[in-house]
C-alpha positions as CSV (number, residue, x, y, z in Angstrom):
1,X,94.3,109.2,118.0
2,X,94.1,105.5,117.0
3,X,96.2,102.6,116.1
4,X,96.4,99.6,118.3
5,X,94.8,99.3,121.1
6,X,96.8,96.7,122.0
7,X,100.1,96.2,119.5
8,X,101.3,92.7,119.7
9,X,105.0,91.3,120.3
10,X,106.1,89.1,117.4
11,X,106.7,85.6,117.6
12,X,110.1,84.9,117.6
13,X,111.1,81.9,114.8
14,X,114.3,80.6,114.1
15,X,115.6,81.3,110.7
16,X,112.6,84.6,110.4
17,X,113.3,88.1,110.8
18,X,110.5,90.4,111.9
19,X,109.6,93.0,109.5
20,X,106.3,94.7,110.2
21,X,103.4,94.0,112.0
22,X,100.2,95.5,110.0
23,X,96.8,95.7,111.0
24,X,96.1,91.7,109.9
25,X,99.7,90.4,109.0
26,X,103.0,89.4,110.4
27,X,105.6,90.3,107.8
28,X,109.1,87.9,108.1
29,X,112.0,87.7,105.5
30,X,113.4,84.2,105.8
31,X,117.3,83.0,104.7
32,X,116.5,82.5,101.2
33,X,115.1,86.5,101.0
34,X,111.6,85.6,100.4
35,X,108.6,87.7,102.3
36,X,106.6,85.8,104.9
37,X,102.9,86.3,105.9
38,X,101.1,85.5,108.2
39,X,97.6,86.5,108.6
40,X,96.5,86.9,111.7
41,X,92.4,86.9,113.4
42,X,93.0,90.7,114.4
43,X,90.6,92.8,112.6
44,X,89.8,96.7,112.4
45,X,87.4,99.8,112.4
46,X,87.8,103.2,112.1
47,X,91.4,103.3,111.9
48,X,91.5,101.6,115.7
49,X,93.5,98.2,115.7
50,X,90.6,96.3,117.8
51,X,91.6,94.5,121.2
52,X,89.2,91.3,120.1
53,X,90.0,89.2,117.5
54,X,87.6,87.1,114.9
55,X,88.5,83.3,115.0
56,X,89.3,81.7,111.7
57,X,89.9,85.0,110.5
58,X,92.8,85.6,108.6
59,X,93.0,81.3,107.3
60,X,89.4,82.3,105.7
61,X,91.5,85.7,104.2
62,X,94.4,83.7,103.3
63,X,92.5,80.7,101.7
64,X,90.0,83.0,99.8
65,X,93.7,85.1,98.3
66,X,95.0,81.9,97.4
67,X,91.9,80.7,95.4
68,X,91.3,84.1,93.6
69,X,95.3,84.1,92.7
70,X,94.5,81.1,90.7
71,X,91.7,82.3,88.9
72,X,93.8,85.3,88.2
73,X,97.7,84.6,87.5
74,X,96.5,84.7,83.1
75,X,95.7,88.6,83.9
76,X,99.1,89.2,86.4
77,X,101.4,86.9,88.0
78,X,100.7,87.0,92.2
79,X,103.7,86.9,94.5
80,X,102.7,83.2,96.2
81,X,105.5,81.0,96.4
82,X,104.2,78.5,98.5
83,X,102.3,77.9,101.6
84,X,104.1,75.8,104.1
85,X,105.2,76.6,107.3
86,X,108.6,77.6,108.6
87,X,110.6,75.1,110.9
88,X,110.0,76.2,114.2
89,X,106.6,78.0,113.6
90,X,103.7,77.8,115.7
91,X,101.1,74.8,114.7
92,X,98.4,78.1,114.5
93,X,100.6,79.3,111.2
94,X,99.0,76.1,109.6
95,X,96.7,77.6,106.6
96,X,97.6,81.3,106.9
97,X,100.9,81.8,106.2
98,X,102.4,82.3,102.7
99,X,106.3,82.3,101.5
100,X,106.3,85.1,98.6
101,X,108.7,86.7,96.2
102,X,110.2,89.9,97.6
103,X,109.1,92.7,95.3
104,X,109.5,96.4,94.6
105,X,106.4,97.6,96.1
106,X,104.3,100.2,94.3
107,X,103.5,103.0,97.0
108,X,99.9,103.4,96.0
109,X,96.3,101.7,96.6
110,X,94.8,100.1,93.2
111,X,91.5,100.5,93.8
112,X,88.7,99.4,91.2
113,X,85.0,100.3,91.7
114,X,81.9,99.4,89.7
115,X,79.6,100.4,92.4
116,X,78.9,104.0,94.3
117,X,79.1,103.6,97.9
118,X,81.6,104.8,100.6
119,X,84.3,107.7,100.1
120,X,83.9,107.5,96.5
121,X,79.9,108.8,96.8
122,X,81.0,111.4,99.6
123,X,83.1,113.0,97.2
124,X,80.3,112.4,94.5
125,X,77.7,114.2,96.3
126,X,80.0,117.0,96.5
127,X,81.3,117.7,93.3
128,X,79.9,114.6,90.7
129,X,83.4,113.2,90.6
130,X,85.8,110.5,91.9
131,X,89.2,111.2,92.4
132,X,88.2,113.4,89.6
133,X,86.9,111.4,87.3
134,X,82.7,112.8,86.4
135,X,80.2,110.7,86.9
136,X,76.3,111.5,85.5
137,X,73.7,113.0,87.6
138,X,71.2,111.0,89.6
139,X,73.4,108.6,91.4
140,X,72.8,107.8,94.8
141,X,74.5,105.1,97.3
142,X,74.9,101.9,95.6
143,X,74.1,102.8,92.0
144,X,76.0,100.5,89.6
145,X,78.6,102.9,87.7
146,X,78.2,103.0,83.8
147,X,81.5,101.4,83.6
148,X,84.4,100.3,86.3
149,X,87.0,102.9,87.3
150,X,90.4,103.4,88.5
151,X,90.3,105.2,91.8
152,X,93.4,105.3,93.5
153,X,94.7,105.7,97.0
154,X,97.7,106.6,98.6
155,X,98.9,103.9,101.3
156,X,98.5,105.2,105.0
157,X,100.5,103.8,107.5
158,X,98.7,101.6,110.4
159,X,95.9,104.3,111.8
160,X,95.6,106.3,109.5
161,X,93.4,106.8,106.3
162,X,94.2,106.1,102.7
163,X,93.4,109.2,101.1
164,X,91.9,109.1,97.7
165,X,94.4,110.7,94.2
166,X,93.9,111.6,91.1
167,X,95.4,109.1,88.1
168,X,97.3,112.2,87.2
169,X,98.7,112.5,90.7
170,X,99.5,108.6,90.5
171,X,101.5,109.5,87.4
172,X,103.3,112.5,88.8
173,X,104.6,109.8,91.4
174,X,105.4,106.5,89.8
175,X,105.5,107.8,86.2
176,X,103.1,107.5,83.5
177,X,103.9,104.1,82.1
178,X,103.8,102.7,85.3
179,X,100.3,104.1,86.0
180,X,99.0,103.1,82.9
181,X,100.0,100.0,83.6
182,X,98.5,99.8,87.2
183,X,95.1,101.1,86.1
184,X,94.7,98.3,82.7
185,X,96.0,95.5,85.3
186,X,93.5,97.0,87.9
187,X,90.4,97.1,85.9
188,X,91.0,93.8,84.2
189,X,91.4,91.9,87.1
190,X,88.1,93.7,88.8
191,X,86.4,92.4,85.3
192,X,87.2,89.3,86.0
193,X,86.2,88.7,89.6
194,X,83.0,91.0,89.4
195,X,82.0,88.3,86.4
196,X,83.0,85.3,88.4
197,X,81.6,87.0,91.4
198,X,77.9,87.6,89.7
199,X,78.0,84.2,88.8
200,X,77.6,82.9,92.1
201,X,75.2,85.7,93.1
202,X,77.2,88.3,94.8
203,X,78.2,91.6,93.9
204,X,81.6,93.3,94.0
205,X,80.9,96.9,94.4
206,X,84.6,97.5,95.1
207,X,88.6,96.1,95.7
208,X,91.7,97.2,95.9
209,X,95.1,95.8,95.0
210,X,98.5,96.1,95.3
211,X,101.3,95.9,92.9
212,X,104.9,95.4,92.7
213,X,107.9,94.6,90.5
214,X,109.7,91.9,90.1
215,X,112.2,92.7,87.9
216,X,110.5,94.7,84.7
217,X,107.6,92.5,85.4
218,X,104.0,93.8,87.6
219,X,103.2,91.1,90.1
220,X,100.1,91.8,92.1
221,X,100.6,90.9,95.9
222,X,99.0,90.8,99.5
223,X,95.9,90.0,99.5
224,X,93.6,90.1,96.8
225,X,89.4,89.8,96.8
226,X,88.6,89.3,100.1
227,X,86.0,90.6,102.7
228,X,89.0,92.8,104.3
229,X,89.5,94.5,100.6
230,X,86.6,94.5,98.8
231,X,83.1,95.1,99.1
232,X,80.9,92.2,98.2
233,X,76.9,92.2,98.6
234,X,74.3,89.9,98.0
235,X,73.1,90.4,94.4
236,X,69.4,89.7,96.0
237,X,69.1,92.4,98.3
238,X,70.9,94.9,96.1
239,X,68.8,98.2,96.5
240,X,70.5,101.6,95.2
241,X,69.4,104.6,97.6
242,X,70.7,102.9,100.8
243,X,73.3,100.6,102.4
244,X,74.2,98.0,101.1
245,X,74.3,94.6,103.6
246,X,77.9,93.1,103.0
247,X,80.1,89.9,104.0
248,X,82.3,92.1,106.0
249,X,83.0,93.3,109.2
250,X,79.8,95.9,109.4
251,X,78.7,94.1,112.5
252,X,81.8,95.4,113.8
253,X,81.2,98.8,112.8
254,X,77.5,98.9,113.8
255,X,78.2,97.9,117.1
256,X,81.2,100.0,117.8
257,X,78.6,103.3,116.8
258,X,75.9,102.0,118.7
259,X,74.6,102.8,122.5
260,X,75.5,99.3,123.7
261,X,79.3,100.1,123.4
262,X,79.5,103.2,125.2
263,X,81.9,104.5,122.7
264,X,82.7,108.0,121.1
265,X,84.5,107.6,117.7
266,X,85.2,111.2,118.3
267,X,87.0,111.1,121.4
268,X,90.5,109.9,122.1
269,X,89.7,106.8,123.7
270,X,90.3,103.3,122.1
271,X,87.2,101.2,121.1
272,X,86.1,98.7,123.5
273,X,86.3,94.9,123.6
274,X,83.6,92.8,121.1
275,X,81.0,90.9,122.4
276,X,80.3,87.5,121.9
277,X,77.6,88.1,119.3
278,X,79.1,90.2,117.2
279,X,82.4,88.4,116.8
280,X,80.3,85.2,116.1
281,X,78.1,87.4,113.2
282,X,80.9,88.6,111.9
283,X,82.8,85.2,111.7
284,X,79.5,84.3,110.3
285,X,80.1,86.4,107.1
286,X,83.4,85.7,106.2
287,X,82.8,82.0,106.8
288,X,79.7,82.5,104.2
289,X,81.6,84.5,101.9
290,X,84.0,82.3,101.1
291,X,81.8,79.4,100.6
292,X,79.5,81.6,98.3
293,X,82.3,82.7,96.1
294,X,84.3,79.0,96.1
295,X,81.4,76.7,96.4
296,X,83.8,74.8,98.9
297,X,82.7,74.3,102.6
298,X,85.0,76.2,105.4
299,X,86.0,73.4,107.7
């Protein structure tokens, strides 16, 4: 079981129909046919839809998407019209909301890696591969890959897990110039932000993207390069053999799987409430995330 553990009623704004509530954002079409987004402070962990939110949340998401876009569009055009509010929109939309051209999604996680950690090293230490692909002897969690690859997913619905395909499979599905075209759009924009990334002392170990069409032409979309999709560490502390610390909701994670909550991930009851401190830590690393990677102060 998971999911919500409480699903929230979308605001109703004139001119907006409600399209989908995900595990972060409020999707809305407006009159003109264009997607809005909102990013909400909800965040996640282990499939569960968490009752407590992190303030400042989904702005720090939405803000840290915008700049990457820009550093981006030469690679693949994004999907950001424009940023301002609706008519009628709550004063809280301010700085997380984004008006975006209505594409033909591609139904399948791009996901780029340069790093072994996660699902990718569980199925390593079973078989040497991911999502098929072999990889040499010797590596353990964290080891820097001898060269990024293209490990795709297939998109879960809200509670349940993205389950990792082969590029062959990918191909099978979208067809084969489409997936080509996924996986060189994929890798070159991981290039780019793992170099920018280094450059300011932080390691992307992993991302993932989405794609879709806008006529013939691939536009990425949603997100892109944050703490929610993407695993960044701190080039400093990097030490293959063990986890990684990351600008990320692990706070989250380690507290839900420790004593202090009282919770059993196995069971069929939904996680408890945060606490103070660990919403504050892990407001804490988005906050510093962004201002590594942008050099700007979060205000």
């Amino acid at each position: 079981m998971s999911g919500f553990v409480e699903k929230p009623e979308p605001i109703e704004v004139p001119g907006l129909v409600h399209l989908h509530t995900g595990k972060v954002r409020e999707l809305y079409r407006n009159e003109a046919g264009d997607l809005v987004m909102v990013a909400s402070d909800r965040t996640s962990a282990y499939d569960w839809v968490l009752p407590t939110e992190i303030p400042d949340k989904g702005r720090i998401l939405t803000q840290l998407s915008l700049w990457w876009f820009d550093r981006l569009s030469d690679l693949v055009p994004h999907h950001v019209i424009g940023t301002d509010v609706p008519a009628g929109a709550p004063a809280d939309w301010e700085g997380r909301t984004l008006v975006c051209k209505s594409l033909a999604m591609v139904p399948v996680e791009c996901v780029a890696r340069g790093y072994l950690t996660g699902s990718g090293l569980a199925e390593y230490n079973e078989s040497r591969t991911v999502c098929g692909l072999a990889l040499p002897e010797g590596l353990v969690d964290g080891s820097e890959l001898p060269g990024p690859i293209f490990t795709p997913a297939t998109k879960a619905a809200v509670g349940d897990h993205d389950e990792n395909v082969s590029y062959e499979e990918v191909a099978r599905q979208v067809g084969a110039e489409t997936a080509a075209h996924l996986r060189q759009a994929t890798l070159a924009v991981y290039g780019r932000a793992r170099d920018i990334a280094r450059g300011r002392g932080i390691i992307l170990a992993d991302t993932k993207f989405e794609f879709g069409f806008d006529g013939d032409t691939l536009v990425i979309a949603d997100e892109v390069l944050t703490p929610d999709s993407s695993r960044f560490w701190p080039a400093d502390l990097w030490e293959p053999g063990r986890a990684q610390p990351s600008f990320d909701k692990q706070f989250v994670r380690d507290w839900l799987t420790s004593p202090e909550s009282g919770w059993d991930r196995a069971s069929e009851q939904p996680p408890p409430a945060l606490p103070q401190h660990v919403v504050e830590a892990t407001r804490a690393k988005y906050v510093e995330a962004y201002e590594r990677l942008t050099g700007a102060t979060w205000n």
